[in-house]
N, C-alpha and C positions, 0 to 999 in steps of 0.2 A: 824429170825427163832426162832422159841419155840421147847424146848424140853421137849416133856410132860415123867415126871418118878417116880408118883407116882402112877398110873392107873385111873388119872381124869383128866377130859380135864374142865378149866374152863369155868362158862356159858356164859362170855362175845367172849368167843372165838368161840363157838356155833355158837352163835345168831349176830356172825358180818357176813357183807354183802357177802364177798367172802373169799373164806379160802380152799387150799389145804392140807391133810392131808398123809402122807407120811409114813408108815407104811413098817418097814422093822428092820433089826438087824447089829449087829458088823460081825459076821458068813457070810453077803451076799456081793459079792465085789460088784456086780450091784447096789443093797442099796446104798451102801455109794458112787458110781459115779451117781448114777440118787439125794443124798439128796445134794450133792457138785453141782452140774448145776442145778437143780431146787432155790438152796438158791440163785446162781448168776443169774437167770432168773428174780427171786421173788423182787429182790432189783434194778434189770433192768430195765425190761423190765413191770412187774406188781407189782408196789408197794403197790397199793390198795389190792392184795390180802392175807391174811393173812398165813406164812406157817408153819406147823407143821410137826415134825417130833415125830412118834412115835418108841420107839424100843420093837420090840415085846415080846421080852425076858425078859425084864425089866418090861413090862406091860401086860402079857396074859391076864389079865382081859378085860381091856377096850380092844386090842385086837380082843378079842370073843365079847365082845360087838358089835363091829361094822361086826361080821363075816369075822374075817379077820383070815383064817387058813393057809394060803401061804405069800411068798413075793418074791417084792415088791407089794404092792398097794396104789394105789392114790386114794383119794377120792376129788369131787370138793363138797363142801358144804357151802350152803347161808341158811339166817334165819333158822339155827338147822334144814335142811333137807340135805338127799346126792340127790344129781342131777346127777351126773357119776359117776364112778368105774373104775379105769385099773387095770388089773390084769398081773403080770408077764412079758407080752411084750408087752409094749408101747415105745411110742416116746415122748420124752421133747416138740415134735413139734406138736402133739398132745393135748397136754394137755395147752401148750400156745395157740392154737388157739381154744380150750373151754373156756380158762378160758376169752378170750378177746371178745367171739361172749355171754358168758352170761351177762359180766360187759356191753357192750354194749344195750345187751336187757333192762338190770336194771336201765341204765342211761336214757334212749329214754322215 
């Protein structure tokens, strides 16, 4: 897991193949149980995809950058674009099974 806390996400982290970004704060108890099972999903089950946590408090910028005015949100992004967004309620089971139906389009 990366913890982005300066308000930049680097460009190698952009621009890799798969990458969940994880946008939430210390204030949200759902945050910190969906960034606790997403990290052990990430080292599990999808090691190929790269995860990021951002804490919104610590980073308004980037943040507002990516339109993120609530939490939690997830974003799934390959070659520096977003491909999905979950906003507030979602499933872990959810977002594994995005993240395993894109890597597999990517690999084919």
């Amino acid at each position: 897991m990366i913890s982005i806390t300066d308000n930049f996400i680097p460009e190698e982290i952009l621009e890799s193949k798969a990458s969940i970004f994880l946008f939430g704060n210390q204030h949200c108890s759902v945050c910190s149980a969906l960034k606790l099972k997403l990290q052990t999903v990430m080292i599990e089950i999808l090691p190929e995809v790269t995860f990021v946590y951002v804490d919104t408090n610590l980073n308004p910028v980037l943040a507002a950058s990516h339109s993120v005015f609530t939490v939690p949100v997830a974003i799934f992004r390959s070659d520096n674009k977003e491909y999905n967004r979950w906003v507030r309620s979602f499933s872990i089971h959810e977002i594994i099974a995005y993240c395993q139906r894109m890597l597999l389009i990517q690999n084919s």
